[in-house]
C-alpha positions, 0 to 999 in steps of 0.5 A: 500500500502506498504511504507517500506523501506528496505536495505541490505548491501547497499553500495557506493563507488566513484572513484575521480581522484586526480590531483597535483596543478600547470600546471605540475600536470595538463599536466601529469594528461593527460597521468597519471591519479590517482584515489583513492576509497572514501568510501562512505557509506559501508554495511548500513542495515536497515528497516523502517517501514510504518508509521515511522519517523526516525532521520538519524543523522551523521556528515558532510560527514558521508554518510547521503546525499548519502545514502538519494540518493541511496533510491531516485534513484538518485545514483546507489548503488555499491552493496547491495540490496534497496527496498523502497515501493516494488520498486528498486529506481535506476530503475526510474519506475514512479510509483515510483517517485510518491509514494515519495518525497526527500525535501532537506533545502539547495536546491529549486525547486520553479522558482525564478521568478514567484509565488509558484503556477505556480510551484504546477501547473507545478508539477501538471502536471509532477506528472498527478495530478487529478484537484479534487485531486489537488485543494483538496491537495493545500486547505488542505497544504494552510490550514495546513501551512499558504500559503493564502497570500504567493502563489501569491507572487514572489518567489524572494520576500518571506522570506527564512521561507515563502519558505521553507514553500512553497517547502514543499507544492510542494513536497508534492502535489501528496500525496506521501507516503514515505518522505525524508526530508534533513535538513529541517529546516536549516536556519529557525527561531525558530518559523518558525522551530516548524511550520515544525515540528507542519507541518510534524507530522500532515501529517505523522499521516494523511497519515501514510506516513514513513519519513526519517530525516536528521538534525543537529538540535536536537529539530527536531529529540526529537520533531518528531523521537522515533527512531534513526540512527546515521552514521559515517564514513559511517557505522552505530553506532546506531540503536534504539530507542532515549530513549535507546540511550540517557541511553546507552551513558548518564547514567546521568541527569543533576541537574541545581540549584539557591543557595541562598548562596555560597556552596563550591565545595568541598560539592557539589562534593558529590551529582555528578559531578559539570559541572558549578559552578560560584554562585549563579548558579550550574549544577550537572551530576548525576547518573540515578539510584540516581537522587530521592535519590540526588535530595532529598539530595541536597533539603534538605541540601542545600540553593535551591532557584531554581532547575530542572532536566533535561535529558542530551541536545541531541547534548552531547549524539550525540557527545558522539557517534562520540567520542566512534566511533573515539576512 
């Protein structure tokens, strides 16, 4: 079954009324509206292919949610063609509905005041589940994401990671197989983030499910994403894989080092630019095409007691994009 999604020149644009403060403002917005155009996301074309996950960065308001939207079905688009798995979203067929699922970190599904079960029964139900099939699914996402002891529980009365981990299982029940996940990790802990990362890997090899990822975490997307969509402004920056990305905008490496004695500014100015120099620790940018030949160098010429390179944090490279956007 094909689970692509492809969009073409997608677009949504808003019309919001705006109204001046005060009581005056309020009467004369009776007889005088004023309305402005908000664009909100402005010729986006993509594919994605069957099985793929996909990081769909941007900063607040970039157009993110609102595209996540356009392919759910929950927005009209104002033009621009949307095929998500051979279905137009906004036509609300319910064989569509059952091929995806839209799993949003700051929104619930579960009922707050009865146990997480009774909502996979509820979904059961509204999604014509089979009971073999059901019971099925609910063993292996039970066995996958540890729910045992939280599905009896109260909503009310699990942790914000315990329910995260539950909204998870109720929306995957009825096996869909393109996935719009929606910060989800936002507000987990560090421990309970890598679980939802171990979690939605396994079920994308499982099923070849193709998933589409909002985050402002980047552990998430370098842990799950090998491509990447950067938004801004409503339009897209980028579009490829995360190891061009990260050679495109950071050309560089970053040289950490422990001395056991003090070295001059000046002297280390010669193997790259120092970007933290307070002894005995020192952190150095420094060209991709030079890293052997400069970390041999600093080696051997200088009292390393500790040293590692690493590649640029994934929130610079990100940040570097908005920059080469705005300027």
């Amino acid at each position: 079954m094909d689970n692509r999604i492809v969009v073409d020149q997608l677009t949504k644009h808003f019309r919001v009324h705006e109204r001046e403060a005060g009581l005056g403002g309020a009467v004369r917005s009776l007889f005088k509206r004023t309305f402005r155009t908000v664009e909100a996301v402005t010729d986006i074309s993509l594919t994605i292919e069957p099985g793929e996950i996909v990081g769909f960065l941007g900063p607040n308001g970039a157009g993110k949610t609102t595209t996540m939207k356009m392919l759910t079905g929950l927005l009209h688009p104002t033009r621009g063609t949307v095929n998500v798995g051979g279905y137009v979203p906004y036509e609300q067929r319910a064989a569509f509905k059952k091929r995806i699922t839209l799993v949003m970190g700051q929104k619930s599904q579960l009922i707050w005041d009865i146990p997480a079960m009774e909502t996979f029964l509820v979904n059961q139900a509204i999604y014509e589940i089979p009971e073999a099939q059901f019971r099925e699914t609910v063993d292996e996402l039970t066995d996958l994401l540890e729910l045992a002891p939280l599905l009896r529980k109260p909503v009310r009365n699990l942790s914000l990671g315990e329910r995260m981990k539950c909204e998870l299982a109720a929306s995957l029940l009825h096996r869909p197989d393109i996935i719009f996940l929606d910060e989800p990790t936002i507000g987990l802990d560090v421990n309970m983030q890598e679980t939802v990362r171990q979690f939605i890997h396994a079920y994308n090899e499982r099923f070849n499910a193709t998933v589409l990822l909002t985050s402002h975490y980047m552990a998430d997307v370098t842990a799950l994403c090998k491509r990447v969509i950067i938004i801004n402004h409503g339009t897209i920056l980028f579009d490829g894989q995360l190891e061009r990305l990260v050679n495109d905008l950071a050309p560089y490496k970053v040289a950490k080092l422990v001395l056991s004695e003090p070295v001059t500014a000046s002297r280390l100015s010669e193997y790259g630019d120092i970007m933290h120099h307070v002894h005995p620790q020192v952190t150095i940018k420094v060209n991709r095409s030079d890293v052997s030949a400069q970390s041999a160098r600093m080696l051997a010429e200088l009292p390393v007691q500790d040293f590692t390179i690493e590649d640029p944090p994934m929130e610079d490279v990100i940040s570097l994009a908005f920059a080469r956007d705005s300027a």
